[in-house]
ROSE-4610 file (N, C-alpha, C; in Angstrom, 1 decimal, always signed):
// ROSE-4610
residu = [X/X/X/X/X/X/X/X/X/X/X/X/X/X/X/X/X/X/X/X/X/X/X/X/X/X/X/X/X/X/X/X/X/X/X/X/X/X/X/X/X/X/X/X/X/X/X/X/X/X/X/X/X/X/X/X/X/X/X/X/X/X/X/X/X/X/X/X/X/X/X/X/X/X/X/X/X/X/X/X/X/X/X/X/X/X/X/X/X/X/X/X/X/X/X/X/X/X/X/X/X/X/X/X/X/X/X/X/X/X/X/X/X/X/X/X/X/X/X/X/X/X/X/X/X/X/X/X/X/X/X/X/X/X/X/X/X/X/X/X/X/X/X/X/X/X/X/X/X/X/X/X/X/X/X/X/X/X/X/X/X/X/X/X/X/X/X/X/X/X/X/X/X/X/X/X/X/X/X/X/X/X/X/X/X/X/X/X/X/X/X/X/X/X/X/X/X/X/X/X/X/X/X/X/X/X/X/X/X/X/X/X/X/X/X/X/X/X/X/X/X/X/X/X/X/X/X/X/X/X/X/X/X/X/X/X/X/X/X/X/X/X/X/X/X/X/X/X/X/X/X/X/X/X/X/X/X/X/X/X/X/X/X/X/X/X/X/X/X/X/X/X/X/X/X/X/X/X/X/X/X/X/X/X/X/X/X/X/X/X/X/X/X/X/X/X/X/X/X/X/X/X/X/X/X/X/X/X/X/X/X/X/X/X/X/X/X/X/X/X/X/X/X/X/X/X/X/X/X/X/X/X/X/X/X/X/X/X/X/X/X/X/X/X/X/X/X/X/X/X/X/X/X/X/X/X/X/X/X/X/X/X/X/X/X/X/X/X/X/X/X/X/X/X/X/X/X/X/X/X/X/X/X/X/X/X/X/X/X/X/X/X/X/X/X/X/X/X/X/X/X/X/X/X/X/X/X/X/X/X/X/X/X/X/X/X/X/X/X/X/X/X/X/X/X/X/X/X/X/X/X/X/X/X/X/X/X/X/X/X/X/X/X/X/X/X/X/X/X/X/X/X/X/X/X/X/X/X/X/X/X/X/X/X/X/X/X/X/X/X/X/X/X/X/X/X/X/X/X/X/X/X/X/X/X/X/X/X/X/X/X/X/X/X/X/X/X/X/X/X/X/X/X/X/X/X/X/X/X/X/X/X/X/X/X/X/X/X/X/X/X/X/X/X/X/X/X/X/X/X/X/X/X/X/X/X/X/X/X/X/X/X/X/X/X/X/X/X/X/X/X/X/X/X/X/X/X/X/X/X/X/X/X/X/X/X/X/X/X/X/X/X/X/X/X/X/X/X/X/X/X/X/X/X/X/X/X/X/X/X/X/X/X/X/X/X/X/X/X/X/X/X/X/X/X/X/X/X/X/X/X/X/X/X/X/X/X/X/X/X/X/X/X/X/X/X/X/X/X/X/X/X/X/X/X/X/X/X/X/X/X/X/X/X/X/X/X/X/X/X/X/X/X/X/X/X/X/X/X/X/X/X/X/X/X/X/X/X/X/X/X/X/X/X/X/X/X/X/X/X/X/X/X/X/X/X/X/X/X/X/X/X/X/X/X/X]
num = [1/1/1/2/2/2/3/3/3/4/4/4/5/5/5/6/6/6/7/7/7/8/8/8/9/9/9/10/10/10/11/11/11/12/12/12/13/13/13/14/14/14/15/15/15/16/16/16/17/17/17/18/18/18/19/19/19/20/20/20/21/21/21/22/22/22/23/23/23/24/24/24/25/25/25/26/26/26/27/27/27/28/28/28/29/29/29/30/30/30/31/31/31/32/32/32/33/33/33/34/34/34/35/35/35/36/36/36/37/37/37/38/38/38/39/39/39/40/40/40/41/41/41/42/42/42/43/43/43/44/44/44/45/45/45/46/46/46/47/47/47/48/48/48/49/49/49/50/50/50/51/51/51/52/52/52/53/53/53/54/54/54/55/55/55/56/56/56/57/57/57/58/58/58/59/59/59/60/60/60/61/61/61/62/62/62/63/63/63/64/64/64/65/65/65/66/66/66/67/67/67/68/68/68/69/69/69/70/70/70/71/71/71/72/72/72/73/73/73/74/74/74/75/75/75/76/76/76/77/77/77/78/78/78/79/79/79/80/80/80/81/81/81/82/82/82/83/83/83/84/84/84/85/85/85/86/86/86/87/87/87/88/88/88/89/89/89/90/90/90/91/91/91/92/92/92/93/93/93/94/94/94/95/95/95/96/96/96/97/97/97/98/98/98/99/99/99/100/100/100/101/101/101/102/102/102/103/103/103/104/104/104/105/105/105/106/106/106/107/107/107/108/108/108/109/109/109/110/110/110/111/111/111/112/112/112/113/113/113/114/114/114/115/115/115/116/116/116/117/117/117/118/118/118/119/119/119/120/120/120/121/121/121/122/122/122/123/123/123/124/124/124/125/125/125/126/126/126/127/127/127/128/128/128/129/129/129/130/130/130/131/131/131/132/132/132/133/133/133/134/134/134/135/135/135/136/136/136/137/137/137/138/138/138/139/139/139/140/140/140/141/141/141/142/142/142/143/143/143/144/144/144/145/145/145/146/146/146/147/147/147/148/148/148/149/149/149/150/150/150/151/151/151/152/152/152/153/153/153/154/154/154/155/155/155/156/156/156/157/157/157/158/158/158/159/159/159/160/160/160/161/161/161/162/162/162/163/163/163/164/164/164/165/165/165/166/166/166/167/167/167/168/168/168/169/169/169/170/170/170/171/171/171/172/172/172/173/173/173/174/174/174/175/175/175/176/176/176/177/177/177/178/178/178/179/179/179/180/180/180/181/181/181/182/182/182/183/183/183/184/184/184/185/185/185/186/186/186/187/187/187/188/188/188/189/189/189/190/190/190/191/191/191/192/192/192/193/193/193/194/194/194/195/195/195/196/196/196/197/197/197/198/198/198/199/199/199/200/200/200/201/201/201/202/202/202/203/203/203/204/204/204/205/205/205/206/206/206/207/207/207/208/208/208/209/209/209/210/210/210/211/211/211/212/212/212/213/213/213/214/214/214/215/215/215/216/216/216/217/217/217/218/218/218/219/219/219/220/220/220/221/221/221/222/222/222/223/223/223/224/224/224/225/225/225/226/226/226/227/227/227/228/228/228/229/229/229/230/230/230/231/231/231/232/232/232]
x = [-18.9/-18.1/-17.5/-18.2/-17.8/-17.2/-18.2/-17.7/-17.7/-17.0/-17.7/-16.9/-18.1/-18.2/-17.1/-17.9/-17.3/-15.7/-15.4/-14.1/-14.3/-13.4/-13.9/-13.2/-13.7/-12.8/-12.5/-12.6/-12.0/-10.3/-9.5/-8.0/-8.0/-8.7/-8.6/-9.0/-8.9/-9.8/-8.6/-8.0/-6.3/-5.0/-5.6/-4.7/-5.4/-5.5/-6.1/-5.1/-5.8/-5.7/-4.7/-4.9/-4.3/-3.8/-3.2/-3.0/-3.1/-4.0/-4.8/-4.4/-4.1/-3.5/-4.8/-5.4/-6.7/-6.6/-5.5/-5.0/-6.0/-6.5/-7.6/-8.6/-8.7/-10.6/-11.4/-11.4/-12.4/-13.1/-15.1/-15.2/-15.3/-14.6/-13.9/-15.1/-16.1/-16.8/-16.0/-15.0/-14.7/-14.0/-12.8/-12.3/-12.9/-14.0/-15.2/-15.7/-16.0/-16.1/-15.2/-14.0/-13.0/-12.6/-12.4/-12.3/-13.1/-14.6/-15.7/-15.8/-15.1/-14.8/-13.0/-13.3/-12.1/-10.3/-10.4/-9.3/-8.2/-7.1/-6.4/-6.6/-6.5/-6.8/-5.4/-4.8/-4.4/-5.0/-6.2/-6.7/-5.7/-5.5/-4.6/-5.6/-5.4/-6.3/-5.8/-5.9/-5.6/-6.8/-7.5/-8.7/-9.0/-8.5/-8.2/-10.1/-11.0/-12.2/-12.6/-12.1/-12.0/-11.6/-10.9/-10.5/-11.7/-12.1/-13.5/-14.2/-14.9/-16.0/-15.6/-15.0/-14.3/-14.5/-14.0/-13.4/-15.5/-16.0/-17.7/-18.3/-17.7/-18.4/-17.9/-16.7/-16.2/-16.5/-16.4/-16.5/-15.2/-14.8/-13.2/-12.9/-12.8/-12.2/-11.8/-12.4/-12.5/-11.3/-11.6/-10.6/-8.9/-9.3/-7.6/-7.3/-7.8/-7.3/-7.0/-7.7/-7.7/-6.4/-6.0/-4.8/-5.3/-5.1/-5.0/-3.7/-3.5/-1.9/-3.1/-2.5/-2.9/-1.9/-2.1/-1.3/-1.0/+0.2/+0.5/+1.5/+2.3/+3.3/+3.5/+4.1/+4.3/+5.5/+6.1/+7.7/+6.9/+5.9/+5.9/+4.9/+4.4/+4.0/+5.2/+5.9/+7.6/+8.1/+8.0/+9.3/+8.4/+7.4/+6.4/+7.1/+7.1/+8.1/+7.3/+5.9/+5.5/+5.4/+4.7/+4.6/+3.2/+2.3/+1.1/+0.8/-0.2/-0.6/-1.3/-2.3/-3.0/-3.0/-3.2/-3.6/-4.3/-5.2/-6.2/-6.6/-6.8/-6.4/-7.9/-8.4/-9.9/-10.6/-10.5/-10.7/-9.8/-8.9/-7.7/-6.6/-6.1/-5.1/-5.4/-6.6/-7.1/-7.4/-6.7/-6.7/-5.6/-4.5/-3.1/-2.2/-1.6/-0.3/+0.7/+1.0/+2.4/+2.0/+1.4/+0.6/+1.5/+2.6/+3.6/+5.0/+4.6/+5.7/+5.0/+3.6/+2.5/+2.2/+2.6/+2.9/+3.6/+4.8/+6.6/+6.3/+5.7/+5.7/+4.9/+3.9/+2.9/+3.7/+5.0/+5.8/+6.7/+7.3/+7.7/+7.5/+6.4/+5.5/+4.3/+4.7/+3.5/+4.8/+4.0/+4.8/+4.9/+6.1/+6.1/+5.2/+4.4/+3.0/+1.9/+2.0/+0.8/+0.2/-1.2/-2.0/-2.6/-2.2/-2.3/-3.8/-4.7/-6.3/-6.2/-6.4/-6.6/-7.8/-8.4/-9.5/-9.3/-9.7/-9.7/-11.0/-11.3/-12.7/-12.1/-12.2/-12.5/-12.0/-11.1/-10.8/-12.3/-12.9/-14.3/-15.1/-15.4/-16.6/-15.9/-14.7/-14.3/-14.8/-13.9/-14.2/-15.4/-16.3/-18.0/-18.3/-18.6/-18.8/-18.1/-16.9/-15.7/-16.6/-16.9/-17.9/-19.1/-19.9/-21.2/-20.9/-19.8/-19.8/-18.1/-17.7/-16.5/-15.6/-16.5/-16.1/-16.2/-16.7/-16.4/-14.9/-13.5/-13.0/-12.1/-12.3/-12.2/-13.7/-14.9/-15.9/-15.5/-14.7/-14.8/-12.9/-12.6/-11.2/-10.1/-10.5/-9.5/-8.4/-7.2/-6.3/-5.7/-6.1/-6.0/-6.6/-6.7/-7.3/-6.7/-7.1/-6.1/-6.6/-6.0/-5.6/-5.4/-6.2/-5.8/-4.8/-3.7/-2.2/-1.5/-2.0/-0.9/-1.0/-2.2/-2.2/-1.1/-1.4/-0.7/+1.4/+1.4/+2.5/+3.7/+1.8/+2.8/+2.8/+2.3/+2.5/+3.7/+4.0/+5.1/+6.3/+6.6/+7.4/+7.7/+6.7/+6.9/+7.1/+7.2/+7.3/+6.4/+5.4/+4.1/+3.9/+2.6/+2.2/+0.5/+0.0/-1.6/-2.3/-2.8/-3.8/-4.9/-5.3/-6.9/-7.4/-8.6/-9.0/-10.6/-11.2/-12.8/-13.5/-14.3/-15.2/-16.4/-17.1/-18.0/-18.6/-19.8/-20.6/-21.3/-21.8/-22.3/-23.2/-24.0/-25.6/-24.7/-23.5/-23.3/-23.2/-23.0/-22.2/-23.8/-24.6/-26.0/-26.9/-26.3/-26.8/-26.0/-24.8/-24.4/-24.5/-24.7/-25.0/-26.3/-27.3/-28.3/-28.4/-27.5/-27.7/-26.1/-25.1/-24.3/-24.8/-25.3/-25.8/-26.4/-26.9/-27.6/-26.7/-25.4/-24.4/-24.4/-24.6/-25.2/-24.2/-24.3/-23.3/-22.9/-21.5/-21.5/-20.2/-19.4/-17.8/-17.7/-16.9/-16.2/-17.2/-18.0/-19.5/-20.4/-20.6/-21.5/-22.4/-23.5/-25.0/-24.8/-24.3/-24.5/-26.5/-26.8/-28.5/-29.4/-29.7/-30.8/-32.1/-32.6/-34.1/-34.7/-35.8/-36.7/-36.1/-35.7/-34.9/-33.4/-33.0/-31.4/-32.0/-33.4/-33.6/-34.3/-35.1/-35.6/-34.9/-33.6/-32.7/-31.6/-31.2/-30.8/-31.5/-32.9/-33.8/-33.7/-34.1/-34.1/-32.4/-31.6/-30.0/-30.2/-30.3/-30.4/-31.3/-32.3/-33.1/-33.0/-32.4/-31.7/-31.1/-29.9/-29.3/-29.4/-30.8/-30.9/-31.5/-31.6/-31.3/-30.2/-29.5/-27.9/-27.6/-27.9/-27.6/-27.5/-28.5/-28.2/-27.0/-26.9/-25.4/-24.0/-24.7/-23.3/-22.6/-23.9/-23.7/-23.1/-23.0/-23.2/-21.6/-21.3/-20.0/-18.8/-19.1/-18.1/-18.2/-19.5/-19.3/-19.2/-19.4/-19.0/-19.1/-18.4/-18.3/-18.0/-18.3/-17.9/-16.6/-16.2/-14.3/-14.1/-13.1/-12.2/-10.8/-10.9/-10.7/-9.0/-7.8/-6.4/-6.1/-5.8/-5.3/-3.7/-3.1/-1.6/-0.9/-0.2/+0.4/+2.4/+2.6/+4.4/+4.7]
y = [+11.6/+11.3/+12.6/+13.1/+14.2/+14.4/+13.6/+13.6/+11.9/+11.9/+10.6/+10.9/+10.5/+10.7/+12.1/+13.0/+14.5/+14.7/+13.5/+14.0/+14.4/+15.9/+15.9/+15.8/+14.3/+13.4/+14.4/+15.3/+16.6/+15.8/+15.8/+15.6/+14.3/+13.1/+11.9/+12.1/+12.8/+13.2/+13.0/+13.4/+13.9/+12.7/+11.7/+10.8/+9.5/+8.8/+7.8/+6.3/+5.5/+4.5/+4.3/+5.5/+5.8/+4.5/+4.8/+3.9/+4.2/+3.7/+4.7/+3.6/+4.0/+3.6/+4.1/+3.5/+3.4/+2.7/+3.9/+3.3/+3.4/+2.3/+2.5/+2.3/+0.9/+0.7/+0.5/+0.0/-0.1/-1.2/-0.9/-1.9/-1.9/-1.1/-0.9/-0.7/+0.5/+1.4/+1.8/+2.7/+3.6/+3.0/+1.9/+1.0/+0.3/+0.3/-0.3/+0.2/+1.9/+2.6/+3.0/+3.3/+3.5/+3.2/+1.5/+0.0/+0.0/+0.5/+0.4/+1.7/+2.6/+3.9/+4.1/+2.7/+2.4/+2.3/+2.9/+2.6/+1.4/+1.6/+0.6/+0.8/-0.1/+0.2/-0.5/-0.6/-1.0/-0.9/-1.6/-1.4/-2.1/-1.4/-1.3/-1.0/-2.5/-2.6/-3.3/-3.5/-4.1/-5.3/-5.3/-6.2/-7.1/-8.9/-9.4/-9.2/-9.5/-9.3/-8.2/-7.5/-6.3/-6.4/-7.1/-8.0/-8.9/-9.7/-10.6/-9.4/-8.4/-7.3/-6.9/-6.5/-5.5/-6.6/-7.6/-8.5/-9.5/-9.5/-10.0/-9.1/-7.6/-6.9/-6.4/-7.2/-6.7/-8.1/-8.1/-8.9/-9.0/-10.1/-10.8/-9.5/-8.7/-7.8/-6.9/-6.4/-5.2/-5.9/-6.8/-7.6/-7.7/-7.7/-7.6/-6.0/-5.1/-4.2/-3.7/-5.0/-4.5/-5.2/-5.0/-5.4/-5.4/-6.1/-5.6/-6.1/-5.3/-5.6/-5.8/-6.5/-7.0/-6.1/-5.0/-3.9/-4.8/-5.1/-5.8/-4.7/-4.5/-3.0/-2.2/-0.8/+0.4/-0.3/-1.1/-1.5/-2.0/-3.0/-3.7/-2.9/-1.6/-0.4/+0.1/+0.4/+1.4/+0.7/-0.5/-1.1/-1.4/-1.3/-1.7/-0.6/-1.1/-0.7/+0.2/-0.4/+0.7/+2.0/+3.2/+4.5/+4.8/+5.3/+5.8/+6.9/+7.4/+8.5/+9.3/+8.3/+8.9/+8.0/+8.8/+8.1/+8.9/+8.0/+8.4/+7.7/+8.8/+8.3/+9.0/+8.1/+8.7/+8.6/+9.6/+9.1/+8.2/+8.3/+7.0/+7.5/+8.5/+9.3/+9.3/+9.4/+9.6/+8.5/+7.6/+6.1/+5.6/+6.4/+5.5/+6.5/+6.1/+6.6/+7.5/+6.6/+6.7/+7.2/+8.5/+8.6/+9.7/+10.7/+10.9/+10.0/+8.8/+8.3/+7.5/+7.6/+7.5/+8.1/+9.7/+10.8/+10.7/+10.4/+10.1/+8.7/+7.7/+6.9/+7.2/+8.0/+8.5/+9.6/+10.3/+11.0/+10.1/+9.0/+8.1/+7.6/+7.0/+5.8/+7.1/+8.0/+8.8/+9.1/+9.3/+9.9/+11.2/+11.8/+13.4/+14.2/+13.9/+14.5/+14.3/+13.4/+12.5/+13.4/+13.2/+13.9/+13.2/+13.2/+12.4/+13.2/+12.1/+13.1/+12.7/+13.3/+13.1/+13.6/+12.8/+13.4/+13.1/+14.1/+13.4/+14.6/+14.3/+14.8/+16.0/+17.2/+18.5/+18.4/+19.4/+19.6/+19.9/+20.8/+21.6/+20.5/+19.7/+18.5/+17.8/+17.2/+16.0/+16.2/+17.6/+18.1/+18.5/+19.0/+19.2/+18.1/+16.9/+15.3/+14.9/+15.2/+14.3/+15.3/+16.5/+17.2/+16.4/+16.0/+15.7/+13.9/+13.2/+11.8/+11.6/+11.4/+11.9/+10.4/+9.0/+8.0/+8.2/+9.3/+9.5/+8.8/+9.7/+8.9/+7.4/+6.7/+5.7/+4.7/+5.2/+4.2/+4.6/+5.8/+6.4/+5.4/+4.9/+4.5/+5.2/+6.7/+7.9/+8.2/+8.3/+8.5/+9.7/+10.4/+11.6/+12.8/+13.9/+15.1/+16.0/+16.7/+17.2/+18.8/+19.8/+21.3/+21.1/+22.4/+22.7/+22.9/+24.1/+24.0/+22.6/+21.5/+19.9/+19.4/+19.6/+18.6/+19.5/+21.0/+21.8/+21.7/+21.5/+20.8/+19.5/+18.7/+17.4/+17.6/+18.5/+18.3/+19.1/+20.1/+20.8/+20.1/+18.9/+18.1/+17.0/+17.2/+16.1/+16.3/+17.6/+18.3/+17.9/+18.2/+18.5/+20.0/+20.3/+21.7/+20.9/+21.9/+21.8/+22.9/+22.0/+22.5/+22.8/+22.2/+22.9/+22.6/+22.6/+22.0/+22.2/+21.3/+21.2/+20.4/+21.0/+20.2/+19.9/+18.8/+17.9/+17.2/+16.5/+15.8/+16.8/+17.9/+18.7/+17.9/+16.7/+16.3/+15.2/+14.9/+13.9/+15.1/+16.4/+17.0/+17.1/+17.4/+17.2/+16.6/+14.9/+13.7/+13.7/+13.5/+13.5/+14.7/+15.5/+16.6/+16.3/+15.2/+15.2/+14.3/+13.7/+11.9/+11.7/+12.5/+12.5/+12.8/+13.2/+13.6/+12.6/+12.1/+10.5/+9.3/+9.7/+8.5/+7.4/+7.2/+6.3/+5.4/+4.0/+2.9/+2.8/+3.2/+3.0/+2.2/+2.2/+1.5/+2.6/+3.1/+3.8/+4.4/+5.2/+5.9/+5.1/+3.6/+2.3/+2.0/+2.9/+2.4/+1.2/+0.8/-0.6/-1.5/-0.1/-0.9/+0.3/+0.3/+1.4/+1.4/+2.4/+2.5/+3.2/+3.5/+4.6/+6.4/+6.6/+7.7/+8.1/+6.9/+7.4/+7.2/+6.0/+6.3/+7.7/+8.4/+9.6/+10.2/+10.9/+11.5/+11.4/+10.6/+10.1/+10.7/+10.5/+11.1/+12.5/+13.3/+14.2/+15.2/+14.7/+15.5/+15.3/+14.3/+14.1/+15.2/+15.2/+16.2/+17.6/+17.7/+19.3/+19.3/+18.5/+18.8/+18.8/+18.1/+17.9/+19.5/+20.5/+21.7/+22.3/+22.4/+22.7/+23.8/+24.9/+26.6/+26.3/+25.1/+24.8/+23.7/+22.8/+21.9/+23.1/+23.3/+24.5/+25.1/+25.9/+26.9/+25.8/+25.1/+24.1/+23.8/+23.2/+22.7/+23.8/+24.8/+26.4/+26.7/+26.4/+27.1/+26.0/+24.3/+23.5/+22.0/+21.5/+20.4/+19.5/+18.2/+17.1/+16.7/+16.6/+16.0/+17.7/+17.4/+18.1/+17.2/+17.7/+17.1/+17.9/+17.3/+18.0/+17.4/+18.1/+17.8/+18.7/+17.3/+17.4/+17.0/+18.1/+17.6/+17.6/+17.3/+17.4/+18.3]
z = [-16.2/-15.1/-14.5/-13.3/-13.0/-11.1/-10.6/-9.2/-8.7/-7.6/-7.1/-5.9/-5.0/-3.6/-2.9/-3.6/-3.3/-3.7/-4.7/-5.1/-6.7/-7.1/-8.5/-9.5/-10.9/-11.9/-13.1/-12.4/-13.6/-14.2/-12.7/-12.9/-13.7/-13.3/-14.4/-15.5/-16.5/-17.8/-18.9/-18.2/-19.3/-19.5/-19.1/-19.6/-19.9/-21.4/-21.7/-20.5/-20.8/-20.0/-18.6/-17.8/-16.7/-15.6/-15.0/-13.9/-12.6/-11.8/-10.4/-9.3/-8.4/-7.1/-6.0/-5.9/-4.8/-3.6/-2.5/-1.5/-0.2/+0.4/+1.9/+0.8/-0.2/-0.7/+0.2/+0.9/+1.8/+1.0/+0.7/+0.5/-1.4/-2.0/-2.9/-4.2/-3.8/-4.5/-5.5/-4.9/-5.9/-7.2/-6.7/-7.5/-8.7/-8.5/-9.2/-10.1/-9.6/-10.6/-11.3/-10.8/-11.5/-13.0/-12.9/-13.7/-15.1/-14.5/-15.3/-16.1/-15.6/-16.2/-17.4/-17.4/-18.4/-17.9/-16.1/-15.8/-15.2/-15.3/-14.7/-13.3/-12.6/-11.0/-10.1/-8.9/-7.9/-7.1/-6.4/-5.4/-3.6/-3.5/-1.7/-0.3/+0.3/+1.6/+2.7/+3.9/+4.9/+5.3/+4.6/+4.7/+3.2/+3.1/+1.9/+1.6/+1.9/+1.6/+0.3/+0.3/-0.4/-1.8/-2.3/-3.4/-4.1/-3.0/-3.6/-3.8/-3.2/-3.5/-4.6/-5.5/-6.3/-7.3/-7.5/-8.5/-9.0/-7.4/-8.2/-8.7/-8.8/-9.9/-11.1/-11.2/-12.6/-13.8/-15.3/-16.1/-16.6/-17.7/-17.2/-17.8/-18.8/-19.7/-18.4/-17.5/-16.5/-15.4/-14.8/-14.1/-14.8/-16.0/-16.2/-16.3/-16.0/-15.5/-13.5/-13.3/-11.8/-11.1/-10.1/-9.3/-8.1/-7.2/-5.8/-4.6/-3.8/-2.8/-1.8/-0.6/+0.7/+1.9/+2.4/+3.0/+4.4/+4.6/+5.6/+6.3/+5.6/+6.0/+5.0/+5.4/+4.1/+3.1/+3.5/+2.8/+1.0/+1.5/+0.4/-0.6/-0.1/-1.1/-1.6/-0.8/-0.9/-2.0/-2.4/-2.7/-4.2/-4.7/-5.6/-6.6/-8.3/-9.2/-9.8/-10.4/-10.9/-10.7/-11.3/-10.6/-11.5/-10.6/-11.4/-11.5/-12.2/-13.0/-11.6/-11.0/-10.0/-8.4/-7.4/-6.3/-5.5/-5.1/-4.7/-3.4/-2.3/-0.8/+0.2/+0.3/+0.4/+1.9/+2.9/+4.8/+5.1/+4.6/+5.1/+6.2/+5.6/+6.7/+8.5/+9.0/+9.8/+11.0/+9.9/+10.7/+11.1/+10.2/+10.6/+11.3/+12.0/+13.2/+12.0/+11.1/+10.5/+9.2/+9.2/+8.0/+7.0/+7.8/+7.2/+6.4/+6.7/+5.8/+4.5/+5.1/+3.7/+2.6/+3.1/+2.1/+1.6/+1.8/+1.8/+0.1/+0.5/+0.1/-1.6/-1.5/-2.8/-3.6/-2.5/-3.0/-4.4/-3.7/-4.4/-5.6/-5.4/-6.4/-7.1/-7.0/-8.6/-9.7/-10.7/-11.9/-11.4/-12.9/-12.3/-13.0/-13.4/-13.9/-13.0/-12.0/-11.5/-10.2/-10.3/-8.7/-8.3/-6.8/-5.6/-5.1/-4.8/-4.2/-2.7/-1.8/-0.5/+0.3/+0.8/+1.2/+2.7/+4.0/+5.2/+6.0/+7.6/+8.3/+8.2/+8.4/+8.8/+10.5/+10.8/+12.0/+12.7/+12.2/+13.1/+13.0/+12.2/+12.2/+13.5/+13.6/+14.7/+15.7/+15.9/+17.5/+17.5/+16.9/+17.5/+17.9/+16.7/+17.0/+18.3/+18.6/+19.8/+21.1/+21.1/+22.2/+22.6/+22.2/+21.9/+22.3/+22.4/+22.1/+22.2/+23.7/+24.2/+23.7/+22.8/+22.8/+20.8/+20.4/+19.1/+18.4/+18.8/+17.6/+17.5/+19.6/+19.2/+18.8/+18.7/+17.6/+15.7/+15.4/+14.5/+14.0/+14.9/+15.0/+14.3/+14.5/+14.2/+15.3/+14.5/+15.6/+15.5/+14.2/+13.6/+13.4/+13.7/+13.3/+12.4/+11.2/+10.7/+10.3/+10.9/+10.2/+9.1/+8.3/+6.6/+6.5/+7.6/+7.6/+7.5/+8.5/+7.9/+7.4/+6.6/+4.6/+4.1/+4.4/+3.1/+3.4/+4.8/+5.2/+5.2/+4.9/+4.2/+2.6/+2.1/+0.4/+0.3/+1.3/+0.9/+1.3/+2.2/+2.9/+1.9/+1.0/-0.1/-1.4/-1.5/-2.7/-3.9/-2.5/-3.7/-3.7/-4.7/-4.5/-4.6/-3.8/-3.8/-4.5/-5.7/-7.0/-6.6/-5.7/-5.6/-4.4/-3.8/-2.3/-2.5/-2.3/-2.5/-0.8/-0.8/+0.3/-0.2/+0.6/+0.3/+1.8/+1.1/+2.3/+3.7/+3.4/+4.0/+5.0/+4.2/+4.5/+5.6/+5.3/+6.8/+7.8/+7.6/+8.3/+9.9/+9.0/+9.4/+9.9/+9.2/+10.0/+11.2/+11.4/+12.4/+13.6/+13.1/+14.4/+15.1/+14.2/+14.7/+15.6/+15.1/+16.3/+16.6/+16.6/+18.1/+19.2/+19.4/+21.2/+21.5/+21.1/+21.5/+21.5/+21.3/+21.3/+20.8/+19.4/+18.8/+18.6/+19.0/+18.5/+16.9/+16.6/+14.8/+15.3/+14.1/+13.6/+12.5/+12.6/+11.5/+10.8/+11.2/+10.7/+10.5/+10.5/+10.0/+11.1/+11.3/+12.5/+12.8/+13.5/+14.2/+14.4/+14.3/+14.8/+14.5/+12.8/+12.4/+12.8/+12.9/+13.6/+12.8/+13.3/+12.4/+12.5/+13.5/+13.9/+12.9/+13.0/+12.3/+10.6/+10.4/+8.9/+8.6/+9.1/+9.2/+9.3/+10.1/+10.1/+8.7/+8.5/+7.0/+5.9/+5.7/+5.2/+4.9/+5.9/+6.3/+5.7/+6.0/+5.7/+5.0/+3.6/+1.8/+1.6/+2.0/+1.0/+1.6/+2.9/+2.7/+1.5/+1.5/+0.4/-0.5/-1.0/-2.4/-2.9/-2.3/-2.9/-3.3/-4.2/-4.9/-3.7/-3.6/-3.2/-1.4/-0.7/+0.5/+0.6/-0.2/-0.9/-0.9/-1.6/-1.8/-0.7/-0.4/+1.2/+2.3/+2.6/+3.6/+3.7/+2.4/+2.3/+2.3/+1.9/+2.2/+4.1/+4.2/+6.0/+6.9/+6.6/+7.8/+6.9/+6.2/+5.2/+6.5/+5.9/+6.3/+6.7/+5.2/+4.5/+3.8/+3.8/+2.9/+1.8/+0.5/-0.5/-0.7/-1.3/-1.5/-2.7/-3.7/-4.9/-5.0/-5.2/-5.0/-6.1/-7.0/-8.1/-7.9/-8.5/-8.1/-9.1]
């Protein structure tokens, strides 16, 4: 267990039966692996669907480690007693207005041992994409762009300190430069209507990358996401 989905499970290693706060599952991958990787989970969504996904692939033993909240407002995160070990906040920032009082709130509810992972787009990836596809970030339903300066801003507003900073997903960085200009109908990066073109293109960015040293190169000079590891 070493990465998953360009975030790296180095920081989850050091505490047996952790408690992970998996805030924006989506359609609740990571939570899944999480679970099955022996952890406690809270998975946190604004979509109840997300709960059924998560819960048909766990077995009963894995399920009684899982949790899930139904995010209807910040209060009834705010107001939640526990405090976990980890949270983990993955393209989520990017979507919400009020995403500083979301920091505010992880400030809250972690232990004082605990690291918060945040992952959000790359200022330089948006704006190339938002050039090329002037209807980019409302298909992308981003309301947010974020400078390396205002992550490192909100951890310092929150009295965090930031341990490390990794980038990842180079090979989207590359699908998409290929087929923005063609204005492709998605939702939230999701092809609305694949062809032979966006599968070839797909194609084609994996196996750039499936060379490590062009992987590597790629994500230092124009990554996708960028990753924040925030300890208190």
């Amino acid at each position: 267990m070493n990465n998953f989905a360009g975030i790296d499970l180095f920081f989850l290693k050091n505490i047996k039966n952790a408690h992970i706060l998996d805030y924006g599952c989506g359609d609740g991958a990571f939570s899944v692996f999480l679970i099955k990787n022996g952890f406690n989970v809270m998975a946190v969504d604004i979509n109840p669907e997300s709960e059924h996904k998560i819960s048909a692939a766990l077995n009963s033993e894995e399920k009684s480690r899982f949790k899930f909240m139904l995010l209807i407002g910040q209060d009834n995160l705010n107001n939640y007693s526990q405090k976990f070990d980890y949270i983990i906040c993955r393209e989520v920032l990017e979507h919400i207005k009020d995403y500083e009082n979301i920091i505010n709130i992880f400030s809250n509810i972690i232990k004082s041992s605990g690291v918060c992972i945040i992952s959000v787009p790359t200022f330089l990836t948006e704006k190339y994409f938002a050039f090329w596809d002037k209807n980019w970030f409302a298909k992308c339903e981003h309301v947010n762009i974020f400078k390396k300066k205002d992550i490192l801003n909100l951890a310092k507003l929150n009295n965090f300190e930031v341990a490390r900073i990794s980038s990842h997903s180079f090979n989207r960085t590359i699908f998409w430069s290929l087929v923005v200009p063609f204005k492709i109908e998605h939702r939230m990066g999701k092809i609305l209507n694949k062809n032979r073109f966006i599968n070839f293109t797909e194609y084609l960015s994996n196996a750039i990358c499936s060379f490590k040293f062009i992987d590597k190169l790629g994500n230092k000079i124009l990554p996708k996401s960028k990753v924040y590891y925030f300890k208190k």
